[in-house]
N, C-alpha and C positions, 0 to 999 in steps of 0.2 A: 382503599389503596390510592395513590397517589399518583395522579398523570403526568408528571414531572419522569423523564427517563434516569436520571440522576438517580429517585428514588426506586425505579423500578429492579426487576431484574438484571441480573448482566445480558450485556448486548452478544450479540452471535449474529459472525456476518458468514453468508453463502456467497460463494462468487461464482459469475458464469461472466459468458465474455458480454454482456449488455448493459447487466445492472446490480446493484446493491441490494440485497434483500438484509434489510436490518427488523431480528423478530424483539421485541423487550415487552415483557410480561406478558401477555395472550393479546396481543395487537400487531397487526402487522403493517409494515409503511414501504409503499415501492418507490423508492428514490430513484428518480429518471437521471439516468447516465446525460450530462449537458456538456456539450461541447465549451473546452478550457482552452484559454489561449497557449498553451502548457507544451513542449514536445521533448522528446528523448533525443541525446542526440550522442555520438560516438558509443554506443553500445557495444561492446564487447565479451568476451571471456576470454581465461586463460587458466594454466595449472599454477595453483602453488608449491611450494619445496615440498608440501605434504599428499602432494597429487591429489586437489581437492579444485574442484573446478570453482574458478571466482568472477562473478559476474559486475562488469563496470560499466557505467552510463555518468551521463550528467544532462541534467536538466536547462532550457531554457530561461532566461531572464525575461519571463510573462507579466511579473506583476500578479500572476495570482498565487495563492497561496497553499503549496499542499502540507496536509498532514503527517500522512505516513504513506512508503510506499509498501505494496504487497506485491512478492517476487513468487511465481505462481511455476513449476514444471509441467511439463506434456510429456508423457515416456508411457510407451506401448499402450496405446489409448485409455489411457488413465490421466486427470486432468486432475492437480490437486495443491493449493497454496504449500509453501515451502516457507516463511517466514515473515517480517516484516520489518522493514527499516524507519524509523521517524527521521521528518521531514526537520531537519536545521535552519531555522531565518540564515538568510545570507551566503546558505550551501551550496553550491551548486555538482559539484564530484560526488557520487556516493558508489558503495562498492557490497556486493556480498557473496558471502559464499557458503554456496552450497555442501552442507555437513549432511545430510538426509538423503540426497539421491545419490552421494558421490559413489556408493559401492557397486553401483548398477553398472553392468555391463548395456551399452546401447545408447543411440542418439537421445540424447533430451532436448526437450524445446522449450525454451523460458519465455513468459510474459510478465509481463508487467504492469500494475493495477494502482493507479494514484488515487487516495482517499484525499478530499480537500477539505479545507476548513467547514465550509459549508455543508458537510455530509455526502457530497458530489463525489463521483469516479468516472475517471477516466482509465479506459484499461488500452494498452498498447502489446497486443499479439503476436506473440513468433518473434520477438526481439536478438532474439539470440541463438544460438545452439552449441553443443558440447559434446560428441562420441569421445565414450569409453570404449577402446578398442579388446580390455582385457582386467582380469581381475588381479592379474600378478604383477607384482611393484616393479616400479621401472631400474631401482637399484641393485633388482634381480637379472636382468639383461645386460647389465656394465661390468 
C-alpha cells in the first residue's frame, strides 16, 4: 500500500474547536491548529424569502491562503459541521445557508472553521446566531 494520501483511502475530518484530526488509511496525523494571519469580519445572519437562515462574512485580505471553509452549528448541545464552502482566489464575500438546521425551533450558534492550503485550521467560535422562534410560516401570520 502506498504512503502517498492521494493513493490512500478517502480522507474523514472530525472537528472539535482545537484541531484537525485527519484519519487516511490506518494512520493517524494531528495537525496542530497554527495561528493565520486570517480573520472574519462583518459576520452575520439573516432570513431569506424562504425563511432559511443565511449566514454572511467576509474574510480579511491576509495573504494567506484558505481552502475551504467549514460552517459548523451548536443547537441544544449538540456540536455538528453543517456543510462547506470552497475558498475562491480573489474572494473575499462568501455566504451560506443553512438547509439542515433551518426547521429547528431554537437558538443556533454557528462557527466557523478555515481549512488552509497547508492542511492548517483555524476555527473562529460563536460567530453568529439565529432563533427560530416557531415552526409555522410567517405567511401564515399575514
Amino acid at each position: 500500500m502506498s504512503k502517498y494520501l492521494g493513493d490512500a483511502q478517502p480522507v474523514v475530518a472530525a472537528l472539535d474547536a482545537d484541531s484537525v484530526v485527519l484519519q487516511a488509511a490506518q494512520e493517524q496525523r494531528l495537525l496542530p491548529v497554527t495561528p493565520k494571519n486570517v480573520s472574519l469580519l462583518n459576520v452575520s445572519t439573516s432570513i431569506n424569502s424562504f425563511g432559511e437562515t443565511v449566514l454572511q462574512w467576509r474574510i480579511s485580505d491576509s495573504g494567506t491562503a484558505p481552502e475551504t471553509f467549514i460552517v459548523c452549528c451548536d443547537f441544544g448541545g449538540y456540536f455538528a459541521p453543517l456543510g462547506s464552502i470552497p475558498a475562491v482566489p480573489g474572494v473575499r464575500k462568501y455566504r451560506f445557508i443553512d438547509h439542515i438546521m433551518n426547521a429547528y425551533v431554537g437558538k443556533k450558534t454557528y462557527s466557523i472553521v478555515i481549512i488552509f492550503t497547508d492542511g492548517t485550521a483555524k476555527t473562529f467560535s460563536s460567530v453568529a446566531t439565529s432563533t427560530k422562534n416557531s415552526s409555522i410560516p410567517r405567511e401564515l401570520y399575514e
